[in-house]
N, C-alpha and C positions, 0 to 999 in steps of 0.2 A: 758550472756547478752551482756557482750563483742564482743563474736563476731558477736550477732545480727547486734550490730550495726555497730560494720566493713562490714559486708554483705551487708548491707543495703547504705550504705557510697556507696561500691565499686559499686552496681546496679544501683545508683544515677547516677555517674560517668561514667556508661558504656551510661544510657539511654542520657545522656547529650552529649555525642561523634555523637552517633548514633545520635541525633536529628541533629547537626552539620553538621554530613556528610549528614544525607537526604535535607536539605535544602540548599546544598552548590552546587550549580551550575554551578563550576567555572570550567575554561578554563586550556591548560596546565601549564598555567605560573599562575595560582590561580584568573585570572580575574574572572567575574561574566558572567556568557553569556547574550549575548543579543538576546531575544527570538523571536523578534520582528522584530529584521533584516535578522534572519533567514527564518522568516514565508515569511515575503518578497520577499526574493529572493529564496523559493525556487517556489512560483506561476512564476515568469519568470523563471523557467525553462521549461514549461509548455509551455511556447511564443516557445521557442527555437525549440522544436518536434513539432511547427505547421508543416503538408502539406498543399498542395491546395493554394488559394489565399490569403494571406495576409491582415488584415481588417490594416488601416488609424491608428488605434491604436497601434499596434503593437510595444510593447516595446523594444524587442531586434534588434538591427540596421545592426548586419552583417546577420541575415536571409533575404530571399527574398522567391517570390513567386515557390511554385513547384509543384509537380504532378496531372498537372492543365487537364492533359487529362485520368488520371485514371478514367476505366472502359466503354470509348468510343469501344474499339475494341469489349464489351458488351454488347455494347447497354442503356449503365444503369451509370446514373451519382455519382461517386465515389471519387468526388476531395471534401479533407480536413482531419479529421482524425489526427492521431499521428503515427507520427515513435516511435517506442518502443526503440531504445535506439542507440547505434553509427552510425545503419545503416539507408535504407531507405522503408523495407518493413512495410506495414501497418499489421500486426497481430492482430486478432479482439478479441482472447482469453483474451491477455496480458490487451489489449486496453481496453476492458471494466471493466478490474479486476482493472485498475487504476482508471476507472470513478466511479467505485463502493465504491472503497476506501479515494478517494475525496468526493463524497456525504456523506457518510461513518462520514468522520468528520466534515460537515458542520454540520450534523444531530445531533452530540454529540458538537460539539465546536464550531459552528456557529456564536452564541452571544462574542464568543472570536476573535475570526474573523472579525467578525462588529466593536467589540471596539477597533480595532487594522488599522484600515481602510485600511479593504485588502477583502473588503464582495465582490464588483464587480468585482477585477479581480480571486477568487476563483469561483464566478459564472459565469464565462467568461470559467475560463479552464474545471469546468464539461461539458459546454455549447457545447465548440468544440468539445467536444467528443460525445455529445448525438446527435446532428444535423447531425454527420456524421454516428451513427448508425440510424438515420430515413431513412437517404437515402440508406441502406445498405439493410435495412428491405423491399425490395420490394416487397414481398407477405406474405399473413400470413404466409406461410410454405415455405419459401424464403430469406436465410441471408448470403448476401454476405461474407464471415469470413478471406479473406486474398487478397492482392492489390502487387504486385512483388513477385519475388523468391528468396529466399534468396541463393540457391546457385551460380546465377549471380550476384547478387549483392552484394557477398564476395567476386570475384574476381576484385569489382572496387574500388579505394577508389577516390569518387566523390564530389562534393557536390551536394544538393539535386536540387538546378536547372540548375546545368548540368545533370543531369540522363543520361544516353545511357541504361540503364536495363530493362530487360522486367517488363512492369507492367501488366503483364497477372492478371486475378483477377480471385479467386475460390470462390467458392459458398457450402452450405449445401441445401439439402431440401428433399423433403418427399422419394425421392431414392438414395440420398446421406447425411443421417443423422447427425447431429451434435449435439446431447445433449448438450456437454459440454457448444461448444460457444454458442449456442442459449439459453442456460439456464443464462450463467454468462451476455450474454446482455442483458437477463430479467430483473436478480438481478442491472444490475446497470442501468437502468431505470426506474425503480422501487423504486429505491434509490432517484435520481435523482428527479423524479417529488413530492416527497416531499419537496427539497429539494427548488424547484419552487413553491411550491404550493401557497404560497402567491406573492411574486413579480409578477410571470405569470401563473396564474392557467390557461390559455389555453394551454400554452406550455407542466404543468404539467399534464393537463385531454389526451393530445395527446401522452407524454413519457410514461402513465400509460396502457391505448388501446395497443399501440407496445408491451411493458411487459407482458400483460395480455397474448396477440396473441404468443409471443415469448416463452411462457411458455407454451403453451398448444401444440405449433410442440415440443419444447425439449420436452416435454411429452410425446405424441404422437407417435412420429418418432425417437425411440432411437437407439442411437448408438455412436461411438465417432468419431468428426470429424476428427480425425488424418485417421481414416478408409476410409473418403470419400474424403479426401485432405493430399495425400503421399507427397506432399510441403511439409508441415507444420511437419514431425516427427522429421527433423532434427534441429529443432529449438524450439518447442512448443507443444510437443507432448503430448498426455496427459496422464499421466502416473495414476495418479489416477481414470482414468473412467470418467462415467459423472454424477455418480450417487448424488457426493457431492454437483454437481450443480444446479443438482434438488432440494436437499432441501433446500440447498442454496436459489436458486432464489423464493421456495416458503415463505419460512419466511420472505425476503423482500418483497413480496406479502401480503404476510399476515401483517407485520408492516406499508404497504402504504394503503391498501382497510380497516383492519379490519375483512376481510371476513373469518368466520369461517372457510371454506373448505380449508384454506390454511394450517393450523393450523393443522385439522385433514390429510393432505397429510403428512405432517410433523411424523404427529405419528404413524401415520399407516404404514409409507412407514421407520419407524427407524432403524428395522432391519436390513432388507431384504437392505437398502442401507447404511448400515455401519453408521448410525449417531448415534447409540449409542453401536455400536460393536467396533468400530479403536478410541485407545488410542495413539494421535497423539501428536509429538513432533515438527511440525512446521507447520505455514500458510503462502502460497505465491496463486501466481494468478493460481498454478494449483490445490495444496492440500487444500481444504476450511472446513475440516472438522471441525479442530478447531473453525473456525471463526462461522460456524453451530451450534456445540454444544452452544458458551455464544451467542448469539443470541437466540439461542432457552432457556439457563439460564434466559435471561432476560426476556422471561414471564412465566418461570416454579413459582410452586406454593409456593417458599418462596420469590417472588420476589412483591415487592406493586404494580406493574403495574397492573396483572390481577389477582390478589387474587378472591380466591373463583369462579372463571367462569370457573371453569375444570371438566371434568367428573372422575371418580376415577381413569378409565384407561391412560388418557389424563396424570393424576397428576405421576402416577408411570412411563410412558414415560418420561415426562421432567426432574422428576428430574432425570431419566437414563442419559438424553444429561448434566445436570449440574454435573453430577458427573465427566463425560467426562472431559469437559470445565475444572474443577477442575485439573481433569490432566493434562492437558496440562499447565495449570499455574503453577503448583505444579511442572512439569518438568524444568520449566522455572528457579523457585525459585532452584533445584536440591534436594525437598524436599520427591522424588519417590523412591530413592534408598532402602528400605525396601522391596520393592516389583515389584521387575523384573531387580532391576542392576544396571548399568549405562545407559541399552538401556533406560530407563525410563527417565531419567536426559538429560537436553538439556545440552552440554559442554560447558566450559566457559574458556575463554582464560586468559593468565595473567592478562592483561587489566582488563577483568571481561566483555569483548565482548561476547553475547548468540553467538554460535558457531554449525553451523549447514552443510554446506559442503564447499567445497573450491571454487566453482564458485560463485559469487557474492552472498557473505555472505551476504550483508549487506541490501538483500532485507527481509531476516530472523527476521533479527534484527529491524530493522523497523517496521513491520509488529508487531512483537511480544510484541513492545511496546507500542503501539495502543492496540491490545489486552488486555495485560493487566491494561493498563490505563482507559481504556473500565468495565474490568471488576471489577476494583476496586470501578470503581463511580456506579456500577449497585449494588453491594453491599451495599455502604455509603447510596445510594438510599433507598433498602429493609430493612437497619438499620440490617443488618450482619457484626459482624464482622472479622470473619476469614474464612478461606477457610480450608478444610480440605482434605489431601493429601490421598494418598495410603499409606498405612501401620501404621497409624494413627498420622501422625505429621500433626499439623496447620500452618497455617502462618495468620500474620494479612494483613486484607485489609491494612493499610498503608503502610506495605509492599512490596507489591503487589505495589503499585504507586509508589514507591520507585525505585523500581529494573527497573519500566520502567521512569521514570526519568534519573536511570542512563545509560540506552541504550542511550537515547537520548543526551545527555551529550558526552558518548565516542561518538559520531558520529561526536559529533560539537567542540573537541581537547581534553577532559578529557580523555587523553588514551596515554599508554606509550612513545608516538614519538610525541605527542603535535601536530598532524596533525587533523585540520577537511575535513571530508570525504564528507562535502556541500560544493562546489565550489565556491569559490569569497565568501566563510565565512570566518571570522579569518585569522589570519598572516599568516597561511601557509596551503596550501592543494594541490591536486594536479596539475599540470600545464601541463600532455601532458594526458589527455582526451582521451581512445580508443572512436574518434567521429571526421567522415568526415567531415562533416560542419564546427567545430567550431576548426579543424586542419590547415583547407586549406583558403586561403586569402579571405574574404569577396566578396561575388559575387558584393554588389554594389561598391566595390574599385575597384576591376578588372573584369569586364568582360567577359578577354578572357577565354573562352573555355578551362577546362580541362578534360583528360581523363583518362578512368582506370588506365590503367599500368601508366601517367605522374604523377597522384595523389601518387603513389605509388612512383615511383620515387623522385618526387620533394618534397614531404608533411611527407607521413606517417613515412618513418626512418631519418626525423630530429631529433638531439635530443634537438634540443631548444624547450622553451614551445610553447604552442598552441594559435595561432595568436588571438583567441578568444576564452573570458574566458567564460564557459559552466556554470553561476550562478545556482546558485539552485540545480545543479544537486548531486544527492549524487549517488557514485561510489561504484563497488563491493566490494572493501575496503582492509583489510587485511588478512590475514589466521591466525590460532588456533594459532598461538604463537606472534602476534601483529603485524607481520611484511607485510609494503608491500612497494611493488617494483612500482614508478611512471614511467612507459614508455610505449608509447604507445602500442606496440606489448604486453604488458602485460594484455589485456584484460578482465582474468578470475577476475584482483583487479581494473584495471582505465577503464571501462565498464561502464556508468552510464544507471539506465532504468527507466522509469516515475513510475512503480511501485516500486521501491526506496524511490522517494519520498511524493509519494501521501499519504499516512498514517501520514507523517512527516507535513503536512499544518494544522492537526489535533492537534495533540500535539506539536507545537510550541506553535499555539494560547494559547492551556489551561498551557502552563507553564507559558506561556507571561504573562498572568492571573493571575497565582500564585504569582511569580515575583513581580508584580505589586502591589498585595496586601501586598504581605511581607514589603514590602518598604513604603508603608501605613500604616500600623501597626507600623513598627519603627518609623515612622515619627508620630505617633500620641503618642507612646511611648518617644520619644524624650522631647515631647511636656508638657504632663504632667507629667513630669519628674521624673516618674515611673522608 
């Protein structure tokens, strides 16, 4: 009986830690993070990867206007768009996989966004990205997918409205195929026009029509664009195929119409395109399988959205993708290892950094916290609560929120070096930016003229910090063992890329949220002096 109660004492005691550490959000010095200022600044970084003209708004002051004649030599007007990350090619793959992942969380954490008053300029930054895929989408079977070259424009280091680089622009279409991009700028106008549907439901019945039309060429005319644009292999290549994209872009189809036939693409086509055959350990803007699988979890048939509207075969497909989905969280958690190793297990650095390869880790991590934050509330939703691994270990959903809480955490200094890896967040982060723009003196301070080799010269092997601070931007970060190195030439860790931070606008919001609550609760706790 004794030691009942010793046991029982010591479970108390453990569960009481653990409740501490899950709600403890603190910084490296043990501050509380401020969620609120992070959500904030990371939408102006979003200002910062403008191309094209410059709107009156425009918050960050050392950008100015650029790539104001992309796609004249064309025929076909191409100015605006985003640079993906130091340089100054427009990549449409990358590009849409940010606007997907921006809709993404407005659609899940919108109302946190609103109450944080940050809704119009989060609707501003999908906005630049969808207006510059209208104009990109020239024909139904017609999409412009890349704007310069990037092995010119790694040999300058410029700012963006000095360019001297070619902005040659490529294209996909019905005899040079691009499933991939043409599919993933389905999915993220698709995303997108829900995300419009109320404020401008014409804007969103016209991003819906493109989606529709965009999904039926990546249908249609398959192939991968790196096949039909030898640009793009050394930078964007698509290593996963296109097939993820496909069902990918149909499930956001299906989540924006309703229409059954999306649905059934999805299950019919699970196989035969790996969506519930590849048990994957990471989601970024090329491998989307994961992100496929809990999408598709989210209307399998233990889920309360669409109970009971399944056919039998419908029902043993989905939950085939939630089981999926399961893994990959379950890698997350390192809760696989029964059955298949460590390949099963995502690595986890001393920190407790999710650790997936050495070039910008920390789009992984990102990503993966979304996910799981994602999939925790799709659970608390259908009133589940644990997830159940391979080789029969559970986790709880709380869990599951937990672990992506503390992604988000180490990003913003809870992590061995006390650095956050969001720019212009907290006391310390990085200061020399692998990023032309915000290396080299403000075009509206100076003027004159610089060029490749001077930028190179005069700019990029300084080692003082960088003339302008790249807010928002969260960087490739550190490697498996915490450490990283802040200098510019070090690109593989101070690289920063909008798919970095686009998942992060999502889950600032809902921590803000949490946050806020907590502090409520004490405070009414305080009160009745409970």
């Amino acid at each position: 009986r004794l030691g009942a109660v010793l046991l029982l004492v010591l479970l108390l005691i453990a569960a009481t830690a653990a409740a501490a550490e899950g709600s403890k959000s603190g910084s490296g010095d043990g501050k509380a993070h401020n969620y609120e200022e992070a959500l904030r600044k990371s939408l102006l970084y979003f200002e910062a990867q403008r191309s094209g003209r410059l709107p009156h708004g425009q918050r960050v002051p050392w950008r100015d206007h650029s790539g104001l004649t992309d796609g004249l030599e064309q025929g076909v007007d191409l100015v605006g768009g985003y640079y993906d990350a130091g340089d100054h090619v427009k990549f449409g793959l990358p590009m849409a996989f940010t606007v997907t992942m921006l809709s993404w969380s407005m659609l899940e954490y919108g109302a946190d966004v609103a109450a944080a008053g940050e809704l119009a300029h989060a609707l501003e930054a999908i906005k630049w990205g969808t207006d510059y895929f209208i104009k990109a989408h020239t024909q139904p079977d017609e999409l412009w997918a890349e704007v310069g070259d990037g092995d010119t424009d790694h040999y300058c280091w410029q700012r963006p409205e000095d360019m001297t680089t070619s902005r040659q622009a490529y294209k996909v279409d019905r005899d040079h195929p691009g499933s991939d991009v043409a599919g993933e700028t389905a999915a993220a106008m698709a995303a997108a026009s829900m995300v419009f549907r109320k404020s401008n439901p014409h804007y969103a019945h016209l991003l819906l029509h493109h989606a529709q039309q965009l999904f039926e060429f990546a249908d249609g005319y398959r192939g991968q664009y790196d096949s039909s644009i030898a640009e793009v292999k050394s930078y964007y290549a698509s290593v996963s195929g296109y097939k993820d994209e496909l069902l990918w872009a149909a499930l956001w189809l299906h989540r924006a119409t309703g229409k059954p036939g999306y649905l059934d693409y999805v299950v019919d086509n699970a196989h035969d395109f790996g969506g519930t055959g590849w048990a994957i350990t990471e989601f970024s803007w090329d491998v989307k399988y994961a992100g496929v699988q809990i999408l598709a979890a989210r209307v399998s048939p233990t889920s309360l959205l669409l109970r009971g509207e399944h056919t039998a075969e419908q029902k043993r497909t989905l939950e085939r993708y939630q089981a999926k989905a399961e893994h990959y969280v379950c890698a997350c958690l390192g809760r696989n290892a029964q059955a298949g190793g460590e390949d099963a297990n995502v690595e986890r650095s001393p920190g407790g950094m999710l650790y997936i390869r050495q070039w910008n880790n920390m789009q992984y991590v990102t990503n993966a916290a979304f996910l799981l934050s994602t999939y925790a509330d799709y659970l608390a939703e259908a009133g589940v609560g644990t997830v159940t691994c391979a080789g029969g270990e559970t986790a709880g959903a709380g869990e599951v929120a937990a672990l992506a809480r503390a992604q988000v955490d180490y990003v913003l200094g809870t992590n061995p070096r006390g650095v956050s890896y969001l720019v212009g967040y907290g006391a310390k982060y990085p200061a020399r930016v692998h990023h032309r723009a915000a290396s080299i003196v403000p075009y509206k301070h100076s003027k004159q003229f610089i060029g490749c080799s001077q930028g190179f010269e005069h700019w990029f092997g300084r080692r003082s910090s960088n003339p302008n601070v790249l807010v928002g931007a969260i960087v490739g970060g550190p490697d498996r063992r915490d450490r990283f190195r802040d200098n510019r030439d070090n690109y593989m860790q101070t690289e920063a890329c909008t798919y970095n931070t686009a998942p992060m606008v999502g889950m600032f919001a809902k921590l803000n949220r949490m946050a806020r609550e907590e502090r409520e609760r004490r405070a009414a706790t305080a009160r009745s002096g409970t």
